[in-house]
VEXSETOR-509457 format. One record per residue (C-alpha): residue in one letter; x, y, z; residue number from 1. Coordinates in Angstrom, 3 decimals, decimal comma. Each point is the difference from the previous one (the first is absolute). Layout:
N
+------+----------+----------+----------+------+
! resn !     east !    north !       up ! resi !
+------+----------+----------+----------+------+
!    A !        X !        Y !        Z !  NUM !
...
+------+----------+----------+----------+------+
end
This chain:
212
+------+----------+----------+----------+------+
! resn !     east !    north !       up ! resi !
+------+----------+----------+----------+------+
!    X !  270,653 !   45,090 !  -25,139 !    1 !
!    X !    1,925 !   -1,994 !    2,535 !    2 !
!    X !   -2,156 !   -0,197 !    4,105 !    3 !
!    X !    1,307 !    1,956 !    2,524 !    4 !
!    X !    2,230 !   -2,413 !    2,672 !    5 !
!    X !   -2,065 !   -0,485 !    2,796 !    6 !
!    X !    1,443 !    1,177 !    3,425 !    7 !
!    X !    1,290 !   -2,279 !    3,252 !    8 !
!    X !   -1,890 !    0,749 !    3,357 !    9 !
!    X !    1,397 !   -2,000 !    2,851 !   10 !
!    X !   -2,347 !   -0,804 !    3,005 !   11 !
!    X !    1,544 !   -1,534 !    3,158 !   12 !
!    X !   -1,680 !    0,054 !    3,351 !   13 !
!    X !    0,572 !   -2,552 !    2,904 !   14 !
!    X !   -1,509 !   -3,405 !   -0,212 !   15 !
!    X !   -3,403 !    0,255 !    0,934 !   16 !
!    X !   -0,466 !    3,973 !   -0,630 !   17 !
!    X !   -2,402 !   -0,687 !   -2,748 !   18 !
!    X !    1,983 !    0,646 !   -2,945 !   19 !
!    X !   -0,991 !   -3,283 !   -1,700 !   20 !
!    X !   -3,159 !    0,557 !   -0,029 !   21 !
!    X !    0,186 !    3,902 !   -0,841 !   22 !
!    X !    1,687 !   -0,695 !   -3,123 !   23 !
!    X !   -2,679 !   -3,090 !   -1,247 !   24 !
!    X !   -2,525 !    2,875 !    0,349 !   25 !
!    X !    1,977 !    2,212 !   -1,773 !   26 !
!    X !    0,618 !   -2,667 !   -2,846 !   27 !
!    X !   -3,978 !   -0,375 !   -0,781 !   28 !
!    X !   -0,851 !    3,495 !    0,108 !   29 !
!    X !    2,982 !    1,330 !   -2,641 !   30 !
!    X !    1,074 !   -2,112 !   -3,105 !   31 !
!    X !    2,279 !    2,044 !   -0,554 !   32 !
!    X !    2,333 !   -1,252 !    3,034 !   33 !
!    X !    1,564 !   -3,320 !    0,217 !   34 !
!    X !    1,580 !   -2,213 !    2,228 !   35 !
!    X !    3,514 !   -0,999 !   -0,230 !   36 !
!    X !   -0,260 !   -3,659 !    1,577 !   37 !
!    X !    3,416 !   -0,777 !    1,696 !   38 !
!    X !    1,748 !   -3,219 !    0,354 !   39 !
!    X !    0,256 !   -1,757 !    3,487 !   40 !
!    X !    1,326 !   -3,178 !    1,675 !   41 !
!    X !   -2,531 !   -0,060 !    2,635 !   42 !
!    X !   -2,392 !   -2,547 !   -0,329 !   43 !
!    X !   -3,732 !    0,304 !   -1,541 !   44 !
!    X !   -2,732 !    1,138 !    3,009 !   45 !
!    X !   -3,497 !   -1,219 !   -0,908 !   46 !
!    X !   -1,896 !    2,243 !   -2,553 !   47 !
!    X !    3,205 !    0,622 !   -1,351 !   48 !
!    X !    0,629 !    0,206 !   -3,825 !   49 !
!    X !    3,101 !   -1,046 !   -1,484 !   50 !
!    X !    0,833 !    3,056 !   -2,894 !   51 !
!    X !   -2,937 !    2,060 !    1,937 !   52 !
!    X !    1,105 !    0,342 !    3,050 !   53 !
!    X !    3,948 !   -0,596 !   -0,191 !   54 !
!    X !    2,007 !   -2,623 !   -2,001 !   55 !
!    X !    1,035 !   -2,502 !    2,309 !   56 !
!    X !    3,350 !   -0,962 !   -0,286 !   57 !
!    X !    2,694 !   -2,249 !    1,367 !   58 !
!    X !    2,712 !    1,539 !    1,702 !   59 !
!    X !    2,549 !   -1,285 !   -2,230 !   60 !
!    X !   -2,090 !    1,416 !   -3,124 !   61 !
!    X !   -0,321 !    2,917 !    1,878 !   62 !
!    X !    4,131 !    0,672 !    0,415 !   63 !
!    X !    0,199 !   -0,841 !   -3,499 !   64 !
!    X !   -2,163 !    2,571 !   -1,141 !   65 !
!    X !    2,150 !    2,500 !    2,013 !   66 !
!    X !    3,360 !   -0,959 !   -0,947 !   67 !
!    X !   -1,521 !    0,640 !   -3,738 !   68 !
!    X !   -0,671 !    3,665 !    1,131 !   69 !
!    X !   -3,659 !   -1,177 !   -0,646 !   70 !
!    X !   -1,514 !    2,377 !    3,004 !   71 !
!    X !   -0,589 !    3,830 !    0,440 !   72 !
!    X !    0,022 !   -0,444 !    3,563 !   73 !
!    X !    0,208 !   -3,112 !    2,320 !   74 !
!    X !   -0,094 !   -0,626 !    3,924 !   75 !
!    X !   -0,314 !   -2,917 !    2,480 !   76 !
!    X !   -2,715 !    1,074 !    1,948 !   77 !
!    X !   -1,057 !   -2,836 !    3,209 !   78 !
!    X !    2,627 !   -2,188 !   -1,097 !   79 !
!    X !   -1,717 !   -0,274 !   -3,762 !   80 !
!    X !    1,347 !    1,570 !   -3,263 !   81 !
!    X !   -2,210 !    2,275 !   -2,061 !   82 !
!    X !    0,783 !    2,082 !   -3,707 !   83 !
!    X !   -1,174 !    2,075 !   -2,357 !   84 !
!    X !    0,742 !   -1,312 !   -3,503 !   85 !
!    X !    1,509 !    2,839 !   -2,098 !   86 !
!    X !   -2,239 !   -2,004 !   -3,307 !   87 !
!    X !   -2,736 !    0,510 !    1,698 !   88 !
!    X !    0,171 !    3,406 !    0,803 !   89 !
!    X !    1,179 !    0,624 !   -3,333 !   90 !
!    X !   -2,853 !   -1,569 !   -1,559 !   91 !
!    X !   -2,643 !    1,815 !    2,166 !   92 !
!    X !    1,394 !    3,543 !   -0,554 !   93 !
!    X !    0,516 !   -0,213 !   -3,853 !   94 !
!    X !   -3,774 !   -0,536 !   -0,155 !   95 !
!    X !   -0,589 !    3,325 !    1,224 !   96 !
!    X !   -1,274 !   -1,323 !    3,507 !   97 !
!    X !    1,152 !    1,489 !    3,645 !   98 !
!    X !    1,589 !   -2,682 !    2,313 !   99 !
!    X !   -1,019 !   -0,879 !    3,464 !  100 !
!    X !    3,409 !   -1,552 !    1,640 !  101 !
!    X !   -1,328 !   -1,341 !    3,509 !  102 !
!    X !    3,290 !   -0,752 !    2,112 !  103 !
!    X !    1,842 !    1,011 !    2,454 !  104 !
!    X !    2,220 !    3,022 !    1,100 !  105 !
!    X !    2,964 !   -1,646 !   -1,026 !  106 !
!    X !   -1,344 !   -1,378 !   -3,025 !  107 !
!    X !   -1,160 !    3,869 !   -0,932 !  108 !
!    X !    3,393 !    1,577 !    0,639 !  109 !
!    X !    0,929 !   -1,937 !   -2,369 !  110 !
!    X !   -2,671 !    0,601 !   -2,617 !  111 !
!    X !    0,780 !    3,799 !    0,812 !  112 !
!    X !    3,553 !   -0,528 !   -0,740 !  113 !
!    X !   -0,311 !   -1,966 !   -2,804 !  114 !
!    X !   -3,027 !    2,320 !   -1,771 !  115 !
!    X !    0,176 !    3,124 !    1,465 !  116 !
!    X !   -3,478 !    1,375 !   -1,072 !  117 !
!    X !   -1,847 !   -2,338 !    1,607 !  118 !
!    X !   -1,718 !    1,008 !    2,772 !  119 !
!    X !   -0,141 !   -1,787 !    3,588 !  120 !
!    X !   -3,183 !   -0,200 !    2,046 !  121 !
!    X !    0,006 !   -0,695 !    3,833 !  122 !
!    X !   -3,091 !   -1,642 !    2,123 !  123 !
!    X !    0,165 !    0,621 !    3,828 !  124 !
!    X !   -2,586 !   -2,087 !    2,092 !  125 !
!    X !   -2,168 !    2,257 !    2,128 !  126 !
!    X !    1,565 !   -2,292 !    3,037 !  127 !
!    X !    1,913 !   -3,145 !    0,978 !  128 !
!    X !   -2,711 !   -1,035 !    1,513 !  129 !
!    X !   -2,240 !    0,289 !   -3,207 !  130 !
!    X !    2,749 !   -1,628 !   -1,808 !  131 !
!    X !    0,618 !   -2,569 !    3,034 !  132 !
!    X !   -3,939 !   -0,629 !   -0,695 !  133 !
!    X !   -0,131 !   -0,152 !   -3,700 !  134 !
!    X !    2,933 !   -2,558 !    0,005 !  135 !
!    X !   -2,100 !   -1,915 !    2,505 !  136 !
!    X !   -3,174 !    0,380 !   -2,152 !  137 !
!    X !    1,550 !   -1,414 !   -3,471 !  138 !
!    X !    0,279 !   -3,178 !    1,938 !  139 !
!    X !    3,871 !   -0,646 !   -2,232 !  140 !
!    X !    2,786 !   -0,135 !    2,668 !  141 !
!    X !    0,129 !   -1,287 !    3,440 !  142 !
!    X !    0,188 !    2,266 !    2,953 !  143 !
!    X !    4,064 !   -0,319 !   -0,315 !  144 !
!    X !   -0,117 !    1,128 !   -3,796 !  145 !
!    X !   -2,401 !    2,636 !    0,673 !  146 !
!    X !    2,101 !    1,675 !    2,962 !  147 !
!    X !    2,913 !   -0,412 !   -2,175 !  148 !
!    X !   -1,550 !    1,919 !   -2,545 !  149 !
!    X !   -1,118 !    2,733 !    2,228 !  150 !
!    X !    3,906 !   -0,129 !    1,264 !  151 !
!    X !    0,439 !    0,301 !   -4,072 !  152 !
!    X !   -2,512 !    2,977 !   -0,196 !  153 !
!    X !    1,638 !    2,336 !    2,294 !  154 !
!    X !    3,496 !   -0,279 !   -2,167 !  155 !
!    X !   -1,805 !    0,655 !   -3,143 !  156 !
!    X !   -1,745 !    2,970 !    1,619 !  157 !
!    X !    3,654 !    1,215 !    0,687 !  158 !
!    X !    0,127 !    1,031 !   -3,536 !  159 !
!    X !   -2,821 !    2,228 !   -0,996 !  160 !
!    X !    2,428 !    2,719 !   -0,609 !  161 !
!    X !    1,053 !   -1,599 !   -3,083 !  162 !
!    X !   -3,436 !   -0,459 !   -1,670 !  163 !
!    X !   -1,507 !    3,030 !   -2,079 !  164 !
!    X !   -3,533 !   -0,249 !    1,423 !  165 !
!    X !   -1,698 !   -1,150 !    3,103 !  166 !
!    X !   -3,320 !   -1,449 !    0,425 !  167 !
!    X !   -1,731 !   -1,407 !    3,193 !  168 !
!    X !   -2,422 !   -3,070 !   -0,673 !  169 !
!    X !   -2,442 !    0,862 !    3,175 !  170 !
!    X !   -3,298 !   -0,050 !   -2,393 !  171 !
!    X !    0,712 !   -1,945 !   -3,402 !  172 !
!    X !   -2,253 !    2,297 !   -2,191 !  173 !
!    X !    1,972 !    2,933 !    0,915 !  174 !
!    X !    3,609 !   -1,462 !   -0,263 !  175 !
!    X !   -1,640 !   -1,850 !   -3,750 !  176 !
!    X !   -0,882 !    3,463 !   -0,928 !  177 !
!    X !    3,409 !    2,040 !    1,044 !  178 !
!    X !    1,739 !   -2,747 !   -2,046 !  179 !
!    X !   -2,288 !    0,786 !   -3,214 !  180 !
!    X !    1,099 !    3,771 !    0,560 !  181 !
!    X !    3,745 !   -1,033 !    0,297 !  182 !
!    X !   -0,182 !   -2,122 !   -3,495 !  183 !
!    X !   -2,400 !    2,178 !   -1,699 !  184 !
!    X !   -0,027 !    3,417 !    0,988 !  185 !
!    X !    1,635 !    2,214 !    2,168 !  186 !
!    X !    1,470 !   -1,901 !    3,268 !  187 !
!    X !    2,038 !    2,863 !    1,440 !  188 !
!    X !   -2,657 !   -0,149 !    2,854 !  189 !
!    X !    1,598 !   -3,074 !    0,783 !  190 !
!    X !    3,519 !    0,845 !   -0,514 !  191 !
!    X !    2,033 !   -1,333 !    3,032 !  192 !
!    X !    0,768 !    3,491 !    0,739 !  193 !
!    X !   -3,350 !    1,232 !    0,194 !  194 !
!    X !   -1,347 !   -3,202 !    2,135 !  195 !
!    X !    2,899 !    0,280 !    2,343 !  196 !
!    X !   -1,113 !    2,717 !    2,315 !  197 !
!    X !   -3,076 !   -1,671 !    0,552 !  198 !
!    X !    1,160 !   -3,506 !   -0,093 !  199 !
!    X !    3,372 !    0,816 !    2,823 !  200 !
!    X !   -2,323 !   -0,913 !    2,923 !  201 !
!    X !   -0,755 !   -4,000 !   -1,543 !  202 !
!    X !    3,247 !   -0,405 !   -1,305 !  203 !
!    X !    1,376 !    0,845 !    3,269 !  204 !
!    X !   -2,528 !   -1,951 !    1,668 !  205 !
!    X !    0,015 !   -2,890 !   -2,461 !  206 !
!    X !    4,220 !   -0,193 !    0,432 !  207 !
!    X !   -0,171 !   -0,274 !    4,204 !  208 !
!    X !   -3,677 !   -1,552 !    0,324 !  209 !
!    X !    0,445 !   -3,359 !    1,971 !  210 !
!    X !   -0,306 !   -3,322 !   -1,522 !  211 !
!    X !   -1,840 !   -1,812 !    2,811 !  212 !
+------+----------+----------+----------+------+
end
């Protein structure tokens, strides 16, 4: 009797929403849910894993890969390249095994287009000023990088609409648990459509907050 293929969940948030370490959570608690580690050609931060964390590539290596149609999805994202090997995923989903894709919108379109059934998850930030602080806290970019980023977050925010559900990650517990109910039961509480009433009011506020 041959497994069941495992199904693609994609996760993208801005940087510094949380998503990170939402899905590491999410990895110990359910063994049934992998991650698909993407390729990048930024460099290594400390505590980093090479293979764990992403594969760390050259650029040129990297360009290689996609002129061999080696990618489900790619984007430069911060002036650094980063891809989802289609072996990978391949590998993970004939073992019977959900994927957890963490990227970014344009990265999921392209998932979306590419595998239709998969099914696209969107983080908000309760605030830019939460996010401004969590940046800040991670102690990773300078103040430059990190208002970049926040410059970064309000473009990504843009495109909710295209996600199929939409979580805020105010208290971690509560966004861990929504995202158990999306994978493994029944997430139409969730469903962009149903959050978006109640969500209009941060989005709005979220797209027109002030950076400074």
């Amino acid at each position: 009797m041959s497994l069941q293929r495992g199904q693609v969940y994609v996760i993208s948030a801005p940087s510094g929403t949380g998503k990170t370490s939402l899905v590491k959570a999410l990895l110990e608690r359910n063994s049934t849910v992998q991650v698909c580690v993407s390729h990048t050609t930024r460099k290594i931060r400390p505590g980093e894993i090479d293979g764990l964390n992403y594969f760390f590539i050259s650029r040129q290596n990297f360009k290689k890969m996609l002129s061999d149609d080696q990618f489900i999805e790619s984007a430069e994202v911060f002036g650094h390249l980063y891809g989802t090997s289609k072996r990978e995923a391949n590998q993970i989903l004939s073992s019977g095994r959900h994927i957890i894709l963490e990227i970014d919108w344009q990265g999921a379109l392209q998932v979306k287009a590419s595998m239709p059934n998969s099914q696209m998850i969107f983080i908000l930030p309760p605030s830019l000023a939460t996010l401004r602080q969590r940046l800040v806290n991670r102690n990773q970019d300078d103040r430059n990088t990190v208002e970049r980023r926040l410059t970064g977050a309000i473009e990504e925010i843009r495109h909710h609409h295209r996600f199929d559900f939409l979580l805020v990650n105010n208290l971690f517990d509560t966004t861990l648990q929504a995202l158990e109910q999306i994978l493994f039961s029944d997430g139409s509480t969730f469903s962009h459509d149903a959050q978006l009433t109640e969500l209009a009011p941060l989005i709005n506020q979220l797209l027109v907050e002030p950076l400074n």
